[in-house]
C-alpha positions as CSV (number, residue, x, y, z in Angstrom):
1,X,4.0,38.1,0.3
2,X,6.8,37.8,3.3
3,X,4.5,35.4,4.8
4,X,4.4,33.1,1.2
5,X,7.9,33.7,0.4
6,X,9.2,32.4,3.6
7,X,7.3,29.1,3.1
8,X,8.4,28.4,-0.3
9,X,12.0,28.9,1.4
10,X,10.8,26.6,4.1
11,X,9.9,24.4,1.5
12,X,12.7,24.1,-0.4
13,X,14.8,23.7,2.5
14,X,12.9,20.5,3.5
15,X,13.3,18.8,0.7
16,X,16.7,19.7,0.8
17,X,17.6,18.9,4.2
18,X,19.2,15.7,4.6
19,X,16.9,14.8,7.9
20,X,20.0,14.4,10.2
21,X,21.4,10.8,10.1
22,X,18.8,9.6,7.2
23,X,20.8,8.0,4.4
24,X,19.2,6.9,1.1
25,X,18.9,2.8,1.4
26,X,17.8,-0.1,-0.9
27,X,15.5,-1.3,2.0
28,X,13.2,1.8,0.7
29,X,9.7,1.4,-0.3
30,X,9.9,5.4,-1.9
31,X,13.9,4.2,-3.2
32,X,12.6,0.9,-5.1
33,X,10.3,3.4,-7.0
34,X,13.3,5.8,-7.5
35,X,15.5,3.1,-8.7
36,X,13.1,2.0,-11.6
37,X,11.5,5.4,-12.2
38,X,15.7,6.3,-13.3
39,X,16.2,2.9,-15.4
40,X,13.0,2.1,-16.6
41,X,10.6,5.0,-16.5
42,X,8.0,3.8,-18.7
43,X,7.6,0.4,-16.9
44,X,4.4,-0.2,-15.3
45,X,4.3,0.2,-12.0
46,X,0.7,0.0,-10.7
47,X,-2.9,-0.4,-12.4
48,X,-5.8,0.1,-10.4
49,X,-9.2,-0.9,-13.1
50,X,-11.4,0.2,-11.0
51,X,-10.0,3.5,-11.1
52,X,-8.9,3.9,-14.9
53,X,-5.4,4.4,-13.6
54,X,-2.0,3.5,-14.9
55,X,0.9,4.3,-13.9
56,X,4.9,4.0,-15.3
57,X,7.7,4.1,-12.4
58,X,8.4,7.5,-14.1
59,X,5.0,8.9,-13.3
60,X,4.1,7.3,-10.3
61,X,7.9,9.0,-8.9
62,X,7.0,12.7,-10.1
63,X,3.3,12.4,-8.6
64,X,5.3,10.6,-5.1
65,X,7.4,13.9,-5.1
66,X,4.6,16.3,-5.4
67,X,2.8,14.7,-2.4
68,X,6.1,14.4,-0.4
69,X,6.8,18.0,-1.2
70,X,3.4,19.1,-0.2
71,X,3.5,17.4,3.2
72,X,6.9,19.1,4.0
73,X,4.9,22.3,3.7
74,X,2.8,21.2,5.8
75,X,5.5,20.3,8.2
76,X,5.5,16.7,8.0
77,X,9.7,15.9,9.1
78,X,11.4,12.5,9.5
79,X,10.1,10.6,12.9
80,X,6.4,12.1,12.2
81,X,2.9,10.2,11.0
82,X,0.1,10.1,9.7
83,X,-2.8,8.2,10.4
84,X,-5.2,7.3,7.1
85,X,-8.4,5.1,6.3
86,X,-8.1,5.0,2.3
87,X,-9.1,1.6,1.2
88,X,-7.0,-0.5,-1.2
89,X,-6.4,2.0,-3.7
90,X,-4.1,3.6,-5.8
91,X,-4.1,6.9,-3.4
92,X,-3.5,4.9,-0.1
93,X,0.0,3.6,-2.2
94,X,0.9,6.7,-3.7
95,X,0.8,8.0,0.0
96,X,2.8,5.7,1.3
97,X,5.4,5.8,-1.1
98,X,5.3,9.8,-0.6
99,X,5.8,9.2,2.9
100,X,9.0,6.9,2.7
101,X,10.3,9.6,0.8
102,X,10.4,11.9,4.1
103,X,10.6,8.9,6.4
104,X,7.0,10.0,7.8
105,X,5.4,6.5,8.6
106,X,1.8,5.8,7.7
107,X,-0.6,4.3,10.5
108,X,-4.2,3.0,10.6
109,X,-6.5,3.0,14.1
110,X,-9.5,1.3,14.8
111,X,-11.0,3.4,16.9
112,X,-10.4,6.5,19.0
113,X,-8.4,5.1,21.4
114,X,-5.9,4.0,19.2
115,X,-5.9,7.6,17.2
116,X,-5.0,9.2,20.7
117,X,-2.4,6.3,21.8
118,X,-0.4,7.2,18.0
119,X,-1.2,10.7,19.0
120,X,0.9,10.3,22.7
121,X,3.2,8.0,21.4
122,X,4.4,8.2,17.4
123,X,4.6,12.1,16.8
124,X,0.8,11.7,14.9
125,X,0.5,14.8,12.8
126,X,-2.8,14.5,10.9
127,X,-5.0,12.7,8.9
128,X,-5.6,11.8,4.9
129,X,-9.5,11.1,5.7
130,X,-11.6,8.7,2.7
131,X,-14.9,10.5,2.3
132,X,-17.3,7.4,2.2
133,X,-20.4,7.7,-0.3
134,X,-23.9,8.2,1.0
135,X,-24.4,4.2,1.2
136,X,-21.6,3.6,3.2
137,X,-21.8,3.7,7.6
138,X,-18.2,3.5,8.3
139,X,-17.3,5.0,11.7
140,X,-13.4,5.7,10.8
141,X,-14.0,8.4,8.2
142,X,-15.8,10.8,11.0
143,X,-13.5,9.6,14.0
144,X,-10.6,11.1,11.7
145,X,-13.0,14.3,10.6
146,X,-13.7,14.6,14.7
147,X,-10.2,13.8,16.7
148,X,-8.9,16.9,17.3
149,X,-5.3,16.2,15.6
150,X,-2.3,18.3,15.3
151,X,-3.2,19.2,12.1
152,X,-6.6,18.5,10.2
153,X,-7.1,15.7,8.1
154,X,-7.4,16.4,4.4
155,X,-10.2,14.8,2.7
156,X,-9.5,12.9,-0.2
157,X,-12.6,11.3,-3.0
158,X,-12.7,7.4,-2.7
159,X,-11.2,6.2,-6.2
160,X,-10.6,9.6,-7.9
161,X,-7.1,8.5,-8.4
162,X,-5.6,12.0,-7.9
163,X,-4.6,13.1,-4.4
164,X,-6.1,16.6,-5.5
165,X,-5.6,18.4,-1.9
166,X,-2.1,17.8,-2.4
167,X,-1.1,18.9,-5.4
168,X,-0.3,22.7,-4.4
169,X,3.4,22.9,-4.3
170,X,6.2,21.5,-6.4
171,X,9.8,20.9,-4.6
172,X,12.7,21.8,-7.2
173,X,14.6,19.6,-5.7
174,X,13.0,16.2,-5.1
175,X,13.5,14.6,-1.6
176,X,15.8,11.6,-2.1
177,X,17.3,10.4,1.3
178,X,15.4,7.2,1.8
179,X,16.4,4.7,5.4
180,X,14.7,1.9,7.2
181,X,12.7,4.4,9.4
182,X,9.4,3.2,10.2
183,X,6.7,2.8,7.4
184,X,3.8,2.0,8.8
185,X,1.6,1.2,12.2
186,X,-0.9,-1.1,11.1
187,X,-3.6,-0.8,14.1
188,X,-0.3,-0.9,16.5
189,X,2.4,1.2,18.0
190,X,5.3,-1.3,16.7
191,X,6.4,-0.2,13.3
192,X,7.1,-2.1,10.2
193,X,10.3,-0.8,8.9
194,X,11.4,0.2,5.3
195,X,13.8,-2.6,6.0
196,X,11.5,-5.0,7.3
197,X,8.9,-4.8,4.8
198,X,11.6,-4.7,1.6
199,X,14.8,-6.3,2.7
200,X,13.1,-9.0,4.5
201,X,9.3,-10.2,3.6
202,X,9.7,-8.3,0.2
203,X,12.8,-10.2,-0.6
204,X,11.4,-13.5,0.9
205,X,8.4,-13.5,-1.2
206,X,10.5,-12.7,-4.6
207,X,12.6,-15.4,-4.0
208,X,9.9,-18.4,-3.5
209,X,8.0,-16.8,-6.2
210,X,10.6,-16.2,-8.6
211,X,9.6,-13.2,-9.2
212,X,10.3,-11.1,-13.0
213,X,9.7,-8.0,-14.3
214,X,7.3,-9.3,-16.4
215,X,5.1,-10.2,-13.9
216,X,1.8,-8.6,-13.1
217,X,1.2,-9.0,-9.3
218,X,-2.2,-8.8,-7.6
219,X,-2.5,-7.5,-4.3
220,X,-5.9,-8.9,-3.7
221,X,-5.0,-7.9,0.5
222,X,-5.4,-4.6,2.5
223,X,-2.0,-2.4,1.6
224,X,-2.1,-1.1,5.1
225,X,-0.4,-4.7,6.6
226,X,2.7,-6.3,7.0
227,X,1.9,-8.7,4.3
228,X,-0.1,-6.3,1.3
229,X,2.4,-4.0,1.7
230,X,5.8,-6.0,2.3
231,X,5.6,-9.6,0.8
232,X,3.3,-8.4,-2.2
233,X,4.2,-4.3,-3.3
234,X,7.6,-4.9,-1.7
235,X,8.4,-8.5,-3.4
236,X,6.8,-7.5,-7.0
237,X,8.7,-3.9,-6.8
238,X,12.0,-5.4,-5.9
239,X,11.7,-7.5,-9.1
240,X,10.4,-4.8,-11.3
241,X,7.1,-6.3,-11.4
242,X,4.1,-4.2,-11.5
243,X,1.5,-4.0,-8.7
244,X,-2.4,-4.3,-9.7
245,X,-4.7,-3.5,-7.2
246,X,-8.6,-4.7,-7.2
247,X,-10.4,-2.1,-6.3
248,X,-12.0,-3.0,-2.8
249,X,-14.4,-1.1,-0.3
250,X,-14.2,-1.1,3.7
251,X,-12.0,0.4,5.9
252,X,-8.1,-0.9,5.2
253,X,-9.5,-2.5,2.2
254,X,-11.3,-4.8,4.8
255,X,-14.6,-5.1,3.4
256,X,-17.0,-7.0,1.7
257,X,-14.8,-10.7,1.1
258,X,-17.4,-11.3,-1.7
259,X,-16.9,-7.7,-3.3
260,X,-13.3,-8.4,-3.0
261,X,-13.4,-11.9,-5.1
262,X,-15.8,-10.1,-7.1
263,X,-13.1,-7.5,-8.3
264,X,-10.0,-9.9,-7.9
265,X,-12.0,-12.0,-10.9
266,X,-12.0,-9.4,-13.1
267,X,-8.4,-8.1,-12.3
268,X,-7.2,-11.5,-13.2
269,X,-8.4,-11.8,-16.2
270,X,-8.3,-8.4,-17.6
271,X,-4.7,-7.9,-16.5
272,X,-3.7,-11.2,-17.2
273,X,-2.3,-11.1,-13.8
274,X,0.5,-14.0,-13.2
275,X,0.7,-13.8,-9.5
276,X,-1.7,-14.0,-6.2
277,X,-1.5,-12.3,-3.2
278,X,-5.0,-12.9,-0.9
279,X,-6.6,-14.4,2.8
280,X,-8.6,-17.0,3.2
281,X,-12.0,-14.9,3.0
282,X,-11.3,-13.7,-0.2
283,X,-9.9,-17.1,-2.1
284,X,-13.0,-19.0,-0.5
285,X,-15.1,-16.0,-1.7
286,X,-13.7,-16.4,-5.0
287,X,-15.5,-18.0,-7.6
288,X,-13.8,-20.2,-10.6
289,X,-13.8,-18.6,-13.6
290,X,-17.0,-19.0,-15.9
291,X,-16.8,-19.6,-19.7
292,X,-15.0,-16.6,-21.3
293,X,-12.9,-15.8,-18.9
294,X,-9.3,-16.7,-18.8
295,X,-7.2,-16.8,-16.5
296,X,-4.7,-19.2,-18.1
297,X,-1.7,-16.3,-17.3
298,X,-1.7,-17.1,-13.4
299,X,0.9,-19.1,-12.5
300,X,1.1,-19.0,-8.8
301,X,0.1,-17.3,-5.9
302,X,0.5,-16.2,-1.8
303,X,-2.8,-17.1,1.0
304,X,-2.5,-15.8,4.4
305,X,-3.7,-18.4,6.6
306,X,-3.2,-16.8,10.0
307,X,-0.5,-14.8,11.6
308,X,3.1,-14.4,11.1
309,X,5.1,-14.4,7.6
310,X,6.7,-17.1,7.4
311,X,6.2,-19.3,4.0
312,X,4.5,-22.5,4.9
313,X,5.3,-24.7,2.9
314,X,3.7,-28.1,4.0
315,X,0.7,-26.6,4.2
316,X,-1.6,-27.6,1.3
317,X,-4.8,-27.2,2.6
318,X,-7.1,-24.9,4.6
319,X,-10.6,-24.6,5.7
320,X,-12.3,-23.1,2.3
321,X,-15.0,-24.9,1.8
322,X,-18.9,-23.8,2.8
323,X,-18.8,-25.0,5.6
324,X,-15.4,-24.8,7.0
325,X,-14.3,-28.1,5.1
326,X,-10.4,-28.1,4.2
327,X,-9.8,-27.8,0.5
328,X,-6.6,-27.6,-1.7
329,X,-5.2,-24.4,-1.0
330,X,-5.1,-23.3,-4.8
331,X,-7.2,-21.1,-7.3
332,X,-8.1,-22.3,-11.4
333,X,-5.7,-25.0,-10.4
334,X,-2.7,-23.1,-9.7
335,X,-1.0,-23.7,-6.1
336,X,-1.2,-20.9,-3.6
337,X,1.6,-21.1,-0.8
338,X,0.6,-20.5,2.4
339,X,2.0,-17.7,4.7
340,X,1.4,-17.4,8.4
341,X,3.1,-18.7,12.0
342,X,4.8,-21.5,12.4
């Protein structure tokens, strides 16, 4: 009973504390949430079809502030990480939103040596671990289960939409000190700020989209990069706009570019989605849309085309044909801007 009462003190403290020098910021992936969730709770936020889910601002903040809550029990502080392989769903974003709450930065690794390099140089804590199904060989699901991290990975159900292993504690008092800590290592040891991904490529890609809140934004790209999770989740949340993901397979949401285009399809139509966010594999993967299904609502659109982030906007082709041919970087029609290096 000592043992559980000092936690729950422990706990309460943390998500009191005010993590030294951390100051709530507008360059915030967890304070755009926090922002909408107090003016307009019952906006959407984030669908993911695949998964049934829907969520408001207003629910997707309270089930951000379990998570965060039950990661400072676990001893997750300011500075620390953790390293994930959840694909492109609506887990890996709750998670990451939880995590900006604490200023605990997400990372991804490709292979063991990477887990050990974040391990000896980011403060890597543990693992949230995707349990792949019987018909999948991925090699990142075990090399979490087997590095011997700080702490152990939890395990957490492809698509069950719940974050179940975290939902053990409750913090009276949420955690709302937000700055432009790092927010994720994306298969690197160079962070992508809060600040970077918000205040800069978020607010690029609002402006040349001309972004609303009445926009429905699909993030047809892995949420665990620079561009899924800055220029698409950070431009459509800085407008108000709501985030739907397709639900994709593969580690990072890296998979199969055909299963992708297979469930960006659907997403557009059945969500009447108005904006694009995809790569090349997936938009040349993408088939046009057969009689019946309408995606008249799209109205414009983001292709990565290399690296970099930089709008490119005398770009109108790229290699999207069969064979490699260039084709007129667009989808149904509609313009798609390109994004990559100068």
């Amino acid at each position: 009973m000592a043992a559980a009462s000092a936690m729950a003190g422990t706990v309460k403290a943390l998500c009191r504390a005010p993590f030294g020098p951390t100051r709530r910021c507008a360059s915030s992936l967890a304070s755009l949430v926090s922002s909408h969730a107090a003016a307009a709770p019952d906006r959407l936020a984030l669908a993911a079809p695949q998964q049934g889910l829907s969520w408001s601002f207003g629910e997707l903040e309270d089930r951000a502030e379990h998570v965060a809550a039950a990661l400072a029990a676990r001893g997750y502080v300011r500075g620390h990480s953790l390293v994930t392989d959840l694909p492109n769903s609506a887990e890996n974003l709750l998670l990451q939103v939880a995590c900006s709450r604490l200023g605990v930065a997400v990372a991804t690794a490709k292979d063991e040596a990477a887990v050990k390099e974040l391990v000896s140089k980011r403060s890597l804590m543990g693992a949230v671990a995707h349990r792949p199904s019987s018909s999948e060989s991925e090699a990142l699901p075990s090399l979490l289960l087997q590095c011997q991290l700080p702490l152990p990975p939890f395990l957490v159900e492809e698509l069950d939409g719940s974050l179940a292993a975290f939902q053990d504690g409750r913090c009276p008092d949420a955690v709302k000190v937000y700055d432009a800590t790092a927010l994720g290592y994306w298969s690197s040891t160079t962070a992508l700020t809060n600040g970077e991904a918000i205040s800069v490529m978020g607010a690029s890609a609002r402006d040349r989209l001309a972004m609303t809140a009445e926009d429905r934004v699909l993030v047809g790209i892995t949420l665990c990069h620079a561009f899924g999770i800055g220029s698409a989740v950070g431009g459509a949340w800085l407008a108000g706009a709501a985030v739907v993901l397709p639900g994709a397979s593969g580690i990072r949401g890296c998979g199969s570019p055909s299963q992708r285009a297979e469930a960006t399809l659907a997403c557009l139509a059945s969500h009447r989605c108005t904006l694009l966010f995809a790569d090349m594999h997936t938009l040349k993967a993408l088939p046009l849309p057969g009689p019946g299904v309408d995606v008249s609502a799209l109205r414009g659109g983001v292709c990565k085309v290399g690296s970099g982030s930089t709008f490119l906007e005398d770009v109108r082709e790229a290699k999207l044909g069969p064979q490699n041919e260039l084709r007129p970087l667009e989808y149904a029609g509609v313009r798609l801007v390109a994004i990559g290096k100068l």
